[in-house]
C-alpha positions in Angstrom: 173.1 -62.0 139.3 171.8 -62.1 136.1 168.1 -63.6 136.4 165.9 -64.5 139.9 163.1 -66.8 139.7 160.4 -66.7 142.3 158.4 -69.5 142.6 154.7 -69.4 144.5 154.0 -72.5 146.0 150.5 -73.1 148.0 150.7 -77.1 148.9 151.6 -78.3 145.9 154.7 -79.9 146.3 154.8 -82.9 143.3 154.2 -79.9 141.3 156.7 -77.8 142.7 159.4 -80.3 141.9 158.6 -80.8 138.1 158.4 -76.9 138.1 162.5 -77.1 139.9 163.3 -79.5 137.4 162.3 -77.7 134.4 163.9 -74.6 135.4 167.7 -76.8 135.7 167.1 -77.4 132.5 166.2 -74.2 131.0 168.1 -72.6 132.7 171.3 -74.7 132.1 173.4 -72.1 130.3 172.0 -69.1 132.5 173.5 -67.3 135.9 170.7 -67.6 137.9 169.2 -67.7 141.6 165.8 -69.4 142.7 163.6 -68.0 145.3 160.9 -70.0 146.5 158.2 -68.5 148.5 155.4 -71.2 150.4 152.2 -70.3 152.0 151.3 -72.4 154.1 154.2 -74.2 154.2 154.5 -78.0 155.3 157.6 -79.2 156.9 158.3 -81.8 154.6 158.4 -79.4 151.5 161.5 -77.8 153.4 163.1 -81.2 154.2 163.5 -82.1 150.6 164.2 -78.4 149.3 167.2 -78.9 151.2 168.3 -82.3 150.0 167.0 -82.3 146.2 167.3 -78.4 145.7 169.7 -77.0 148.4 171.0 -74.1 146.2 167.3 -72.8 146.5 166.3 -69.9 149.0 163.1 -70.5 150.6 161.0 -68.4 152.2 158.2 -69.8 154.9 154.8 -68.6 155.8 152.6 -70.4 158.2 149.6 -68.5 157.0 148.2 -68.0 153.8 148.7 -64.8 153.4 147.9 -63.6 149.7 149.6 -64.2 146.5 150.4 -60.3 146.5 152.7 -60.6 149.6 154.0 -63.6 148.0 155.7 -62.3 145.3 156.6 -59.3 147.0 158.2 -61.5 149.6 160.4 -62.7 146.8 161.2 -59.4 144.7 162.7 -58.3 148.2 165.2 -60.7 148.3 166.5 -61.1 144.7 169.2 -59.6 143.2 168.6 -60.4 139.5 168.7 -57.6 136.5 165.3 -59.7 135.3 163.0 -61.4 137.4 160.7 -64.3 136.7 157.6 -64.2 138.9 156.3 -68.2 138.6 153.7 -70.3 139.7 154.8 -73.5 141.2 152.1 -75.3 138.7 154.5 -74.3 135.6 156.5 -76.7 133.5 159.0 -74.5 131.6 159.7 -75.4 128.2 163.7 -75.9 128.0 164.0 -72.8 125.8 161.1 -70.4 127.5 163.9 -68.6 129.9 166.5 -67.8 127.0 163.9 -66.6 124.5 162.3 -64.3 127.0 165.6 -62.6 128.0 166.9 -62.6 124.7 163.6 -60.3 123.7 163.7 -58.5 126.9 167.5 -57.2 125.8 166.4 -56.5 122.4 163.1 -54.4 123.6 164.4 -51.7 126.3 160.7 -50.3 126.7 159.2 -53.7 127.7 158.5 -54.2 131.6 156.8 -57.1 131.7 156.7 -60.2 129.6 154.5 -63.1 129.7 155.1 -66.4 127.7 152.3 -68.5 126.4 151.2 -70.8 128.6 149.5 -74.9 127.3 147.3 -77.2 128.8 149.0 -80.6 128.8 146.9 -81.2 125.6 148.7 -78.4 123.6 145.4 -76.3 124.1 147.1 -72.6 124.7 145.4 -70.7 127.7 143.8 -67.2 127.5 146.1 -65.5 129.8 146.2 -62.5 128.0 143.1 -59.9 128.4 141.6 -56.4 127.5 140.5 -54.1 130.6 137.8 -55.4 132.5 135.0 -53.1 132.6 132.8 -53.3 135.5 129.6 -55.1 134.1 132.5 -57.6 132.5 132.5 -58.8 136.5 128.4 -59.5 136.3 128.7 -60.8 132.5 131.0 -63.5 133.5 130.3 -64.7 137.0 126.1 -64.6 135.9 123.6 -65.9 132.9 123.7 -62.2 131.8 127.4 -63.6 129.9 125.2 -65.5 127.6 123.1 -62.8 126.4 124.4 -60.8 123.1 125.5 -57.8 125.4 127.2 -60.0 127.5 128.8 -62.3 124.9 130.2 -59.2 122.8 131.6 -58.1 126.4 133.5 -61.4 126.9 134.7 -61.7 123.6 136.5 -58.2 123.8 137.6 -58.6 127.2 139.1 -62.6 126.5 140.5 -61.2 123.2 138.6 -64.0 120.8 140.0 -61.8 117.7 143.3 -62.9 118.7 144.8 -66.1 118.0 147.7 -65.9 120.7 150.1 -67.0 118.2 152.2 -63.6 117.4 154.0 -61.0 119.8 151.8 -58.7 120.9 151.3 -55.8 123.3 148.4 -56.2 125.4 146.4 -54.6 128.4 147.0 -57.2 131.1 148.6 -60.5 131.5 147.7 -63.8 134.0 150.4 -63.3 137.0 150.8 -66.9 136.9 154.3 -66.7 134.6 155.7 -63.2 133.9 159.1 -61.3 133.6 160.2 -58.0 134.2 163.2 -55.9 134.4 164.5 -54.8 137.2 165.1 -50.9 136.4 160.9 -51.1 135.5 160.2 -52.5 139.0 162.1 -49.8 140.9 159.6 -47.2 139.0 156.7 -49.6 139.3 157.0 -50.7 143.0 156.0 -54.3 143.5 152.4 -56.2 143.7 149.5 -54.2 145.7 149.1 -56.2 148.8 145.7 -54.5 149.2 144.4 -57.2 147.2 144.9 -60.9 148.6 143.6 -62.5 145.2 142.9 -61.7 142.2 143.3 -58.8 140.5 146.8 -57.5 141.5 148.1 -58.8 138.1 145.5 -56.7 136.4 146.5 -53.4 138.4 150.2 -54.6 138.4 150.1 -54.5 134.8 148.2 -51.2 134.8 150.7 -49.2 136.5 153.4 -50.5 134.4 151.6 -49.1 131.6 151.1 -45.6 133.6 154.9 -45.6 134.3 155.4 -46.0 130.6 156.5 -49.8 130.3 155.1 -51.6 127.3 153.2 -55.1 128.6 154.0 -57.0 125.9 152.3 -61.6 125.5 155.5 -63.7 124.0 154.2 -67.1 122.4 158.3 -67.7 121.5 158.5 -68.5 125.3 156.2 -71.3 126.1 155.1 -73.2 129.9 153.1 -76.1 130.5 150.5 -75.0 133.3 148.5 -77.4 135.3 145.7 -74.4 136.0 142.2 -75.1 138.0 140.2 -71.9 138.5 139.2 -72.6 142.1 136.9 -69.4 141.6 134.2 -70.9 139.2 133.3 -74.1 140.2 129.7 -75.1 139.3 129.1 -71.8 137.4 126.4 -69.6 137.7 124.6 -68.1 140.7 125.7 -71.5 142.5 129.3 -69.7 143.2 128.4 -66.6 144.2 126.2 -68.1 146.7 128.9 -71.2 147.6 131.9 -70.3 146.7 134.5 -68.3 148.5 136.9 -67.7 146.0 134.3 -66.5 144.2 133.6 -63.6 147.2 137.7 -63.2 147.1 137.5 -62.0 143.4 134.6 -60.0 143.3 135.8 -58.7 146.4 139.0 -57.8 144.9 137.1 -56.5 141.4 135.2 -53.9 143.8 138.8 -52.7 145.4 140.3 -52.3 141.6 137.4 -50.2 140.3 138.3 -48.0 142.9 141.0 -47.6 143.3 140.6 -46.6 139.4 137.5 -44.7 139.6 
């Protein structure tokens, strides 16, 4: 098997077809396998897996039980040299797949590659990053991110000098859309399940750089994605106080900085 596709899904089944679709296109000329894993899965998603997408594996959790585990739960089961970690909120352009392996043949010391990714408006997404430092955490979820200290902190960390145009290697990329190789994954070991949300793609990322695997942003490859950040809604001190996801990342920020203290 030449290239396995995992798919994240968390109830969003409309999008979860367009993603399918876009992948038998792109995909056209390629040997691959898809491997969709559901959190919380609803019965009906199943039902028309099978009829509309029947050579798809599925795999079913009841529970939401982190995106970590997710993916995990489909690295275990595919049997591709390269493996595409997707979420089911992707739209991949009809080209993305065959550009990405085509670079990943060419570049033996990349372990993970991430395409760039477009609002529906053509508006590219920052979805690659610089470190996070610990007051980066406090400069972004609080008023502190508009003073100059903080603004200078968020321009470094969200990589404003960069115009995400050119092929570049990068600290750490948005887990929503990346390949790897396999032979970097059997040194790497797959996502930390220690953290639920958030921040496993940073630490993912991390370790492949400790293991010697460049982490390299590909704007050749490029996916629509239909992204809300369900972590900030009102802004502020409102979500600290209010909103959960907002206690999931910082949550999840505490258990990176130390487990890299």
């Amino acid at each position: 098997m030449f290239l396995s596709v995992i798919i994240t899904n968390y109830k969003t089944p409309d999008l979860l077809k367009l993603c399918l679709e876009s992948i038998k296109i792109a995909g056209a000329e390629l040997e691959y396998e898809i491997i969709i894993v559901d959190s919380e899965a609803e019965e009906e998603t199943g039902e028309w897996l099978k009829e509309d997408f029947s050579e798809a594996k599925l795999i079913s959790f009841k529970k939401n039980i982190g995106y970590a585990r997710l993916v995990n739960a489909g690295l275990a089961l595919a049997r591709g040299r390269y493996l595409l970690v997707l979420n089911a909120d992707l739209i991949v352009f009809p080209d993305a797949l065959r550009h990405m392996i085509d670079y990943l043949e060419a570049g033996l010391d990349v372990g993970l590659l991430g395409p760039q990714l477009l609002n529906f408006n053509g508006a590219v997404q920052e979805t690659c990053f610089r470190w996070y430092r610990p007051m980066t955490i406090f400069f972004r979820r609080t008023i502190l991110g508009k003073t100059g200290q903080g603004k200078k902190d968020l321009e470094r960390f969200t990589m404003k000098d960069f115009d995400r145009q050119s092929t570049r290697e990068v600290d750490w990329m948005l887990g929503a859309a990346l390949m790897l190789r396999r032979e970097a994954l059997k040194k790497v070991g797959p996502m930390d399940e220690r953290f639920f949300l958030y921040f496993e793609d940073v630490d993912w990322c991390r370790r492949f750089h400790q293991a010697g695997w460049r982490v390299v942003y590909f704007p050749k490859a490029k996916m629509h994605h239909y992204h809300g950040r369900v972590s900030k809604k009102s802004g502020g001190i409102k979500d600290i106080f209010l909103n959960k996801y907002t206690w999931i990342h910082l949550f999840s920020a505490f258990k990176y900085f130390w487990k890299y203290r």
